[in-house]
C-alpha positions in Angstrom: 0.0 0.0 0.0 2.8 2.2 0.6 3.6 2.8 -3.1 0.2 3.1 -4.2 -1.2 6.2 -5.4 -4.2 5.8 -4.1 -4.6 4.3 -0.6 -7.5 5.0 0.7 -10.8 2.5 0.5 -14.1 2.9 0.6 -16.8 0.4 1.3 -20.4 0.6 0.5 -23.7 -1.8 1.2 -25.9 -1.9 -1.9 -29.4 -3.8 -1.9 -29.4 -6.4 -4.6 -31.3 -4.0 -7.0 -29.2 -1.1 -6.4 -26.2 -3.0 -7.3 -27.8 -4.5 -11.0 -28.4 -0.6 -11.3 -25.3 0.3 -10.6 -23.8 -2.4 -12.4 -25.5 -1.6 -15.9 -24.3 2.2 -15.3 -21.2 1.0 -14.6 -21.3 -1.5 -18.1 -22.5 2.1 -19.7 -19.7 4.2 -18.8 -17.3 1.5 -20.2 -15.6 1.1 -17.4 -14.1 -2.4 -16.4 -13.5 -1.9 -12.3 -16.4 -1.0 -9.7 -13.0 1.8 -9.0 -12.7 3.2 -12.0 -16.6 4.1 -12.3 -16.7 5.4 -9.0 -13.9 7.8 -9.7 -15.6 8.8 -13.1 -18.6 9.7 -11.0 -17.1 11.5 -8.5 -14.4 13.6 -10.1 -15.6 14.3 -13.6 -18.9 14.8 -13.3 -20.4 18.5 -12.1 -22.9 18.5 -9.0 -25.8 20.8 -9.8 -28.1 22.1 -6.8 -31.4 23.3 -8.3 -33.5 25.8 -5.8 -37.1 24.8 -6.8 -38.9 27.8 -5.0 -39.7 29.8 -8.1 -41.4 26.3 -10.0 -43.4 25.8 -6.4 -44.7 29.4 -6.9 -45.2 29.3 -10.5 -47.2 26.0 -9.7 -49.7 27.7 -7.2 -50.1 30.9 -9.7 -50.8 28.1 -12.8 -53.3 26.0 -10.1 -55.2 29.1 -9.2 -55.6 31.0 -12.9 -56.7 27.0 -14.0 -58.9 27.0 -11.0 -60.1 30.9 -11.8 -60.7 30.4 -15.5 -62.8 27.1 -14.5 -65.3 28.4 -12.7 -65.4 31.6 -15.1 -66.1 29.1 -17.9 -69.0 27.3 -15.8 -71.0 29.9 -14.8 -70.4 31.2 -18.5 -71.9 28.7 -19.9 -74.1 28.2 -17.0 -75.3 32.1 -17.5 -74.3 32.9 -20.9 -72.7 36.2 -19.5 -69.2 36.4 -19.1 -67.9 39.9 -16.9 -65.4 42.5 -17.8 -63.8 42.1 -14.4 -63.8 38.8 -15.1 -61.7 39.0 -18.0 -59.4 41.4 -16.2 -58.5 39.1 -13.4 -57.5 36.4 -16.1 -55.8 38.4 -17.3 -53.5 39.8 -14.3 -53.6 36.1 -13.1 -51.8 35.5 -16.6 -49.5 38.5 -16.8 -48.4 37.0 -13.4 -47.6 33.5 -14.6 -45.7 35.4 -17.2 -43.2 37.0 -15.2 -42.5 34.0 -12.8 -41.6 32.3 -16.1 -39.3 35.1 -17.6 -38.0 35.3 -13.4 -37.2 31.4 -14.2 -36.2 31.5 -17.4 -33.3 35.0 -16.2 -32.2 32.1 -13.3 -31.4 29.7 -16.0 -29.9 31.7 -17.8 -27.6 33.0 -15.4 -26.8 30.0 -13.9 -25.7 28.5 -17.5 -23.4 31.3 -18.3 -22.1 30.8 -14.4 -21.9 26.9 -15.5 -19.9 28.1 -19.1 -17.5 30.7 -17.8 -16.2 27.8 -15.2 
């Protein structure tokens, strides 16, 4: 062990599915020791740590315009009569789903060019 280059082990407990999964990756990445695909994984590939906040948001905004519009439509066609301040909820419920998704899209964007200029 002295004259290794590496010299330090690790040990890991795998159910029997986990390790067919993990075998087939392994198969995948062409590599020929359980080693070798471990340090693939670990040292070549990036870590990415997603903040899913703005998508929780932008899921309660979509939920509640879908639910808005949904009872607009029923009593529409309930009634036949659909209200101007109706219509201008819509669309300020809208105009609100489109600027959590341009809020989303800047993040991406920025964290791509942060991802490229590394």
């Amino acid at each position: 062990m002295d004259n290794r280059k590496r010299n330090n082990q690790l040990k890991i407990y795998l159910t029997d599915e986990e390790k067919k999964v993990f075998e087939k990756k392994m198969k995948l990445a062409n590599c020929k020791t359980m080693s070798h695909f471990l340090r693939k994984c670990v040292l070549e590939k990036e870590i990415y740590v997603v903040d899913l906040e703005p998508f929780r948001n932008l899921q309660w905004l979509l939920s509640n315009a879908t639910n808005n519009i949904n009872q607009i439509a029923k009593a529409t066609n309930t009634t036949g009569v659909i209200y101007k301040n109706e219509i201008e909820s819509m669309n300020r419920q809208i105009e609100k789903l489109s600027e959590e998704i341009w809020q989303i899209h800047s993040l991406l964007l920025n964290k791509s060019k942060e991802s490229s200029d590394d």
